[in-house]
C-alpha positions in Angstrom: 7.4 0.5 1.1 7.0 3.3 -1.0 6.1 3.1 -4.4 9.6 4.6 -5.6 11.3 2.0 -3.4 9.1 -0.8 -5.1 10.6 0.6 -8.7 13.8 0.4 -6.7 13.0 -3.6 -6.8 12.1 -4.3 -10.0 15.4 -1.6 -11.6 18.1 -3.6 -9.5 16.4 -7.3 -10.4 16.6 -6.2 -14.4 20.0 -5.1 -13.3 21.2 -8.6 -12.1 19.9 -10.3 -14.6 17.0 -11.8 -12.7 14.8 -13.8 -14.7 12.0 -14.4 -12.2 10.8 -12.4 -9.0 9.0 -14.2 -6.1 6.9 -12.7 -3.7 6.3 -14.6 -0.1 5.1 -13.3 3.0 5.4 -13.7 7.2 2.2 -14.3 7.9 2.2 -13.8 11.6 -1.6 -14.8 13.3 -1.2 -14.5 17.4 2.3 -14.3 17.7 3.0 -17.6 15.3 4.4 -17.5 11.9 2.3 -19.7 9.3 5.1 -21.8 6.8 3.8 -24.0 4.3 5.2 -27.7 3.1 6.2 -27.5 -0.7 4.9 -31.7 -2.3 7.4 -34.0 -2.7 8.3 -34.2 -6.5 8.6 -30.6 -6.8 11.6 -28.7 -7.0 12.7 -28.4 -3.5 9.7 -30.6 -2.7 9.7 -31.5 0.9 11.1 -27.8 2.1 8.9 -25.7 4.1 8.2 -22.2 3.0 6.4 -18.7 3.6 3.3 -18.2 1.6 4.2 -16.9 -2.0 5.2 -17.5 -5.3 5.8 -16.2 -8.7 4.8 -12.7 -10.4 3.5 -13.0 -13.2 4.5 -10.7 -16.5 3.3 -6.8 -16.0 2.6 -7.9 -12.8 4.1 -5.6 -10.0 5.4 -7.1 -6.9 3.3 -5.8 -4.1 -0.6 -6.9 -6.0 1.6 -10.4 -6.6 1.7 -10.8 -3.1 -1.8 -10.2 -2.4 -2.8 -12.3 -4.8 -0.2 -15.3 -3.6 -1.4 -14.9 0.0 -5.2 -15.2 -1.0 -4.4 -18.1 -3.8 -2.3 -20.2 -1.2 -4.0 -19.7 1.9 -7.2 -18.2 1.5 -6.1 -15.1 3.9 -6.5 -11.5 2.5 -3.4 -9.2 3.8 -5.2 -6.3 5.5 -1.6 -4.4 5.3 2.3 -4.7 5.1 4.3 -4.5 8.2 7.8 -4.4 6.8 10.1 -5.6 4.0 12.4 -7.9 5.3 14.7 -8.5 2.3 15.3 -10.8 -0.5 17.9 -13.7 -1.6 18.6 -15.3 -5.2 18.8 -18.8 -5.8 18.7 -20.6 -9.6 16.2 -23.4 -10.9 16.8 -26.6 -11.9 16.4 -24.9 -15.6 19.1 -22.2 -15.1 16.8 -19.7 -14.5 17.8 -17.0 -12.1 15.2 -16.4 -9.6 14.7 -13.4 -6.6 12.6 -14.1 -3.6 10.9 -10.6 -1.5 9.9 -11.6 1.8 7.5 -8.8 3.6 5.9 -9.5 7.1 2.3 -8.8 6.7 -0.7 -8.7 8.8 -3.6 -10.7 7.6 -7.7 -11.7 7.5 -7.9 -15.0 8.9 -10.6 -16.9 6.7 -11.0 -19.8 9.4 -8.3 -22.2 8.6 -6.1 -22.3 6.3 -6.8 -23.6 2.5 -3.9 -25.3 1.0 -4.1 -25.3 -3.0 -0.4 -26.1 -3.8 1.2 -27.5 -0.5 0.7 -30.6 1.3 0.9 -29.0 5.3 1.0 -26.3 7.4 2.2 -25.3 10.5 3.0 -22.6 12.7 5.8 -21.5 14.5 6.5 -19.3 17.5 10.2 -17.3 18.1 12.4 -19.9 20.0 10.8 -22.8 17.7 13.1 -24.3 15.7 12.4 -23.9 12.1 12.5 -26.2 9.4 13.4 -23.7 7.0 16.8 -23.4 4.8 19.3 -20.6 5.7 18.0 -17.6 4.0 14.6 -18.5 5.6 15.1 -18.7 8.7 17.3 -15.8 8.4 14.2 -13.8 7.1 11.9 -15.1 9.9 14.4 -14.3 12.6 15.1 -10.7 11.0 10.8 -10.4 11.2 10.4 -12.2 15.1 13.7 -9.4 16.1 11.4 -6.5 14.4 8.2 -6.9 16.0 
């Protein structure tokens, strides 16, 4: 994305009232998608995910996604393939959260290195995801784009 479409992203989440943005990524490695397993005892502990999380304050979104990636999986994106959209969803606390999903082509560093999920897997189109609806709307939007 351009930068001016990035601003784009932070103007409409100010907007809406967003009170926290989320960055995750498709990390696709051989024509598999890597998800990761949130621990149980988290909120929505148990789910499976795309690598990701929080930006932080001042941060902007696209170095919070970079930095996510490398934190939660030891991969460095080498560059960004596509945005493939966002989705809102609120905390347990009430807080008003927006997820931005890119696809993204990565580094491998050897395998993966899980600091804040339990498992990993990957996934192939036709597999059957375990992922909620807006996920697995996301990773069918990236698998119908490549």
């Amino acid at each position: 994305m351009r930068p001016v479409e990035i601003a784009e992203l932070d103007r409409q989440a100010d907007a809406d009232g967003i009170g926290q943005q989320i960055v995750a990524a498709v990390v696709e490695v051989g024509g598999r998608v890597l998800l990761l397993r949130r621990p149980a005892g988290e909120f929505r502990g148990g789910e499976w995910e795309f690598p990701g999380g929080k930006v932080d304050p001042g941060e902007e979104l696209i170095p919070a996604l970079h930095r996510e990636v490398d934190e939660e999986t030891g991969y460095r994106i080498e560059r960004i393939t596509d945005y493939l959209g966002s989705f809102d969803y609120t905390t347990r606390s009430g807080t008003r959260h927006r997820q931005h999903t890119w696809s993204v082509q990565v580094i491998p560093a050897g395998d993966i290195r899980l600091t804040e999920h339990d498992a990993y897997a990957w996934i192939s189109a036709g597999d059957e995801p375990p992922l909620s609806g807006e996920l697995a709307a996301i990773l069918d939007a990236h698998f119908r784009t490549r």
